[in-house]
C-alpha positions as CSV (number, residue, x, y, z in Angstrom):
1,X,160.5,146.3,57.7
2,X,161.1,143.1,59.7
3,X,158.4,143.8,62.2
4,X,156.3,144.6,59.2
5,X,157.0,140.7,57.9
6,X,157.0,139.5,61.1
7,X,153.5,140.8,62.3
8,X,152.0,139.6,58.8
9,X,153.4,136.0,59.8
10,X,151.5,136.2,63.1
11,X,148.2,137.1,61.5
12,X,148.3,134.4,59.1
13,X,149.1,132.0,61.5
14,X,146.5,133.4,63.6
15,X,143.8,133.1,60.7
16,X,144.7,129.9,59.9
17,X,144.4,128.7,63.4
18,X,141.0,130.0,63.6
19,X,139.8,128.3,60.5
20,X,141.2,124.9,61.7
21,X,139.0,125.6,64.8
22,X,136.1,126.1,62.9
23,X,136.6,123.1,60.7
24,X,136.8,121.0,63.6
25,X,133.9,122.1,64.5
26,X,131.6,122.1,61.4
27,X,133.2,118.6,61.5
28,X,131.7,117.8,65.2
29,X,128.1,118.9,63.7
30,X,128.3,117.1,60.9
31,X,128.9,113.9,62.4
32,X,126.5,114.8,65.4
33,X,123.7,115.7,62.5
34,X,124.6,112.3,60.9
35,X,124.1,110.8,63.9
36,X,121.2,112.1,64.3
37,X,119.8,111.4,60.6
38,X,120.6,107.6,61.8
39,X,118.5,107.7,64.9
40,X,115.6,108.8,62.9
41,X,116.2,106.3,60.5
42,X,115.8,104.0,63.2
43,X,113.2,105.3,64.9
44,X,111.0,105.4,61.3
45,X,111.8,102.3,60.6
46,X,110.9,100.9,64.4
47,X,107.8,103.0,63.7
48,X,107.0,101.7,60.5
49,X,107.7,98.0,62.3
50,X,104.9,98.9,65.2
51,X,102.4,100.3,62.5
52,X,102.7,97.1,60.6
53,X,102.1,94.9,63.4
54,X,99.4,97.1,64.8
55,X,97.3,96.8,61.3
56,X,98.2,93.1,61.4
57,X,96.3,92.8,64.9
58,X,93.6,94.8,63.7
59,X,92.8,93.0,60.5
60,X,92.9,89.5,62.5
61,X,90.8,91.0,64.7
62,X,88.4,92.2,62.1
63,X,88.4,88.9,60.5
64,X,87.3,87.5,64.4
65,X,84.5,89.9,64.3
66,X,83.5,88.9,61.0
67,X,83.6,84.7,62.1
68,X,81.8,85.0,65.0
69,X,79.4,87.3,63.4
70,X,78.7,84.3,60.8
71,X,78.5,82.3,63.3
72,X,76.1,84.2,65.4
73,X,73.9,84.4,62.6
74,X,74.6,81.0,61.8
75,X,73.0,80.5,65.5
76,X,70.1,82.5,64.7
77,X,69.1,80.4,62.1
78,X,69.2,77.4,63.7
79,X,67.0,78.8,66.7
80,X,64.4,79.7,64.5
81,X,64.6,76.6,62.7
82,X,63.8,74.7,65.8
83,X,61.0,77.2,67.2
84,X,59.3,76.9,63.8
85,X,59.7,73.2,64.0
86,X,57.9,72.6,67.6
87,X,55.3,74.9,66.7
88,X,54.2,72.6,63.8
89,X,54.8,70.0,66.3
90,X,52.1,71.6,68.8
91,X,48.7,69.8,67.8
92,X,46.0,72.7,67.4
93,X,43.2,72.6,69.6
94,X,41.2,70.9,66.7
95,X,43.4,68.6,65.9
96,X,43.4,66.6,69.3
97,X,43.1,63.0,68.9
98,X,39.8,61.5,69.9
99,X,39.0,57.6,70.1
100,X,35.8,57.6,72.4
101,X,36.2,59.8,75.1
102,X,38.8,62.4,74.3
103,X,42.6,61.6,75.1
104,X,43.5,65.2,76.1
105,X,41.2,67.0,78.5
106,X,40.7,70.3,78.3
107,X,41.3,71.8,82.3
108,X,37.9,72.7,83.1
109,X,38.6,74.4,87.0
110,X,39.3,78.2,86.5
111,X,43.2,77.9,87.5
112,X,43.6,75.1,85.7
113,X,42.3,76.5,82.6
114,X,44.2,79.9,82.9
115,X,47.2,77.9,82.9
116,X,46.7,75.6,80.7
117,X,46.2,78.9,78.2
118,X,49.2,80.7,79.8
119,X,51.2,77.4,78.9
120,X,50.2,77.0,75.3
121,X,51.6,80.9,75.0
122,X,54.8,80.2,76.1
123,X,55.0,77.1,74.1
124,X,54.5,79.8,71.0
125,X,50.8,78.1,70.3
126,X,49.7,81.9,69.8
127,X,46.7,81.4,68.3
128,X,45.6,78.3,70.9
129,X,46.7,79.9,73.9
130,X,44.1,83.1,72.9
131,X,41.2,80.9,72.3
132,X,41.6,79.1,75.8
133,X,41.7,82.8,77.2
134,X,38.8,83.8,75.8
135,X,37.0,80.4,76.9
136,X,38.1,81.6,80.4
137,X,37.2,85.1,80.5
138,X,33.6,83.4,79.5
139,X,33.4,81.3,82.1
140,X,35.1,83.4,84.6
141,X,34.7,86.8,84.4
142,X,34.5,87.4,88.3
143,X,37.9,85.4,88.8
144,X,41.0,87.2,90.4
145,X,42.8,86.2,87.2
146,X,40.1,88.2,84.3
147,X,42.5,90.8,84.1
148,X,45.4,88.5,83.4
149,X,43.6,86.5,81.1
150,X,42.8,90.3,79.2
151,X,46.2,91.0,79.3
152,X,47.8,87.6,78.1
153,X,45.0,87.8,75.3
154,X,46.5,91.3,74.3
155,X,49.7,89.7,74.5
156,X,49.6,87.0,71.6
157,X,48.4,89.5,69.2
158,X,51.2,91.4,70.2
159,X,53.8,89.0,69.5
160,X,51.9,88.0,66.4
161,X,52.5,91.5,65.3
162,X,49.1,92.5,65.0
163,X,49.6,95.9,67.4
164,X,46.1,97.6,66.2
165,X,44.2,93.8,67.8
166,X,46.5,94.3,71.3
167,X,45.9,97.7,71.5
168,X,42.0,97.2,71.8
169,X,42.8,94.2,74.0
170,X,45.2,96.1,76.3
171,X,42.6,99.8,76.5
172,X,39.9,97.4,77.5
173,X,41.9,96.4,80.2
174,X,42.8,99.6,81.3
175,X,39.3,101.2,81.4
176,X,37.7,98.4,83.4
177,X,40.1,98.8,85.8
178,X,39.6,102.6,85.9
179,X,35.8,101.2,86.1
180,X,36.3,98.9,89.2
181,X,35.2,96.1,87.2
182,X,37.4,94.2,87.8
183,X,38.7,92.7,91.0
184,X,42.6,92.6,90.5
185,X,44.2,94.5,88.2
186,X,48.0,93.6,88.6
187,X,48.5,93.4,84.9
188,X,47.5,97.6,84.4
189,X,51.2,98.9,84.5
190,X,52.2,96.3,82.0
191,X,48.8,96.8,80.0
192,X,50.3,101.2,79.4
193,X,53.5,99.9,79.1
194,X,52.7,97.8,76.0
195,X,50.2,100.3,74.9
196,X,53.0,102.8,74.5
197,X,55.0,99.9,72.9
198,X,52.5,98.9,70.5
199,X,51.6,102.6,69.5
200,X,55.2,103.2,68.5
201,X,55.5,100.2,67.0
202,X,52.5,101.3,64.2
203,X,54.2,104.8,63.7
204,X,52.6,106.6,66.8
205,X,55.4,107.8,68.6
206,X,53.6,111.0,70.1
207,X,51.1,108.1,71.7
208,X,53.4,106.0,72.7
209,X,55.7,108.4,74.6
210,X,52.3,109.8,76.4
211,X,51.7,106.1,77.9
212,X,55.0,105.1,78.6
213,X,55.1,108.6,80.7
214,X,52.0,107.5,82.3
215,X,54.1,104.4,83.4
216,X,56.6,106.4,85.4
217,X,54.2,109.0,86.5
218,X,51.6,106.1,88.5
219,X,54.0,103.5,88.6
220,X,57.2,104.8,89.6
221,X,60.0,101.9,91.0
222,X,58.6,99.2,89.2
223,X,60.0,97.0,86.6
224,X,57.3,98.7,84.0
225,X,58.5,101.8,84.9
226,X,62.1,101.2,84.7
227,X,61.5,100.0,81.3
228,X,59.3,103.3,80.1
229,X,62.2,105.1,80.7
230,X,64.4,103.1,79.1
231,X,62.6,102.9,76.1
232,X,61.9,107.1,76.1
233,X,65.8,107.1,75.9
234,X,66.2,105.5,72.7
235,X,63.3,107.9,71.1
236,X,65.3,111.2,72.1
């Protein structure tokens, strides 16, 4: 009967020992998943710190984008503003002051005439620099410089935006160089690759494409051709 009561002691010492054990460690994994909860905690909250700053930077950077933008336009303006104003400034061909004998002579030698033209088109006189071309391809239509005079008279309707005029300009250029009538034809890889420009620019893309292929095909290497391909890229 003692042994009985003794054994029975034992066990529930044993048992008890074993729970202890156990509490201790429940204990351990509490503390360790509290631990852990508080790294998180931090880590969220670092998180929620870096996202913060990161929208910060973006919106200031958004709000850069959006000044100099302003600006750029602001820019744009301006230019235009002064290109409109030393275009009214040009005197027209008409309006040249006369007292007597005239105070601006009109280049009469065949260079001088062609660039006295080619001048007034990059000054933006459009519409002065075309009529000087034409007055040289009448005088001068066995010059080394016809074609360019063709192709520079092409040219101002072009920028004027009238693409059907510089298309008849440009083709006539082409076929009288296909003709051999005339001596230097320099300007016939620019002439197709403004024909293809000026035919997708009216709503002729199938056109346009075939010139601008015609550029690469007979002109490859060059500048003109360079640009063809260019410009085939942004219509894929």
């Amino acid at each position: 009967m003692k042994k009985v009561g003794f054994l029975a002691l034992i066990s529930v010492f044993a048992f008890s020992c074993a729970n202890q054990d156990q509490m201790v460690a429940l204990q351990r994994d509490i503390i360790q998943m509290k631990e852990d909860i508080a790294s998180l905690k931090t880590e969220t909250k670092n998180n929620r710190e870096a996202i913060e700053t990161l929208t910060t930077r973006v919106d200031k950077l958004s709000q850069k984008v959006s000044e100099n933008s302003i600006e750029i336009e602001k820019l744009k303006s301006s230019k235009k503003q002064e290109q409109v104003e030393t275009k009214e400034k040009l005197p027209k061909p008409e309006e040249l002051p006369k007292e007597g004998a005239e105070k601006v002579k009109i280049p009469e030698g065949e260079k001088e005439l062609y660039q006295y033209a080619l001048d007034l088109y990059f000054k933006g006189d459009l519409t002065g620099a075309r009529q000087y071309f034409y007055e040289f391809l009448k005088k001068y239509p066995d010059s080394d410089l016809y074609g360019n005079a063709i192709f520079w008279s092409a040219q101002t309707f072009f920028a004027e935006g009238k693409y059907e005029d510089s298309i008849k300009l440009f083709q006539a250029l082409i076929d009288k160089c296909d003709k051999g009538e005339i001596k230097k034809c320099n300007k016939y890889p620019g002439a197709l690759l403004k024909l293809g420009y000026a035919y997708i620019n009216i709503g002729d893309k199938e056109k346009g494409k075939e010139y601008l292929n015609k550029v690469i095909q007979m002109f490859p290497n060059t500048e003109e051709a360079g640009l063809a391909t260019k410009k085939l890229g942004t219509l894929q």
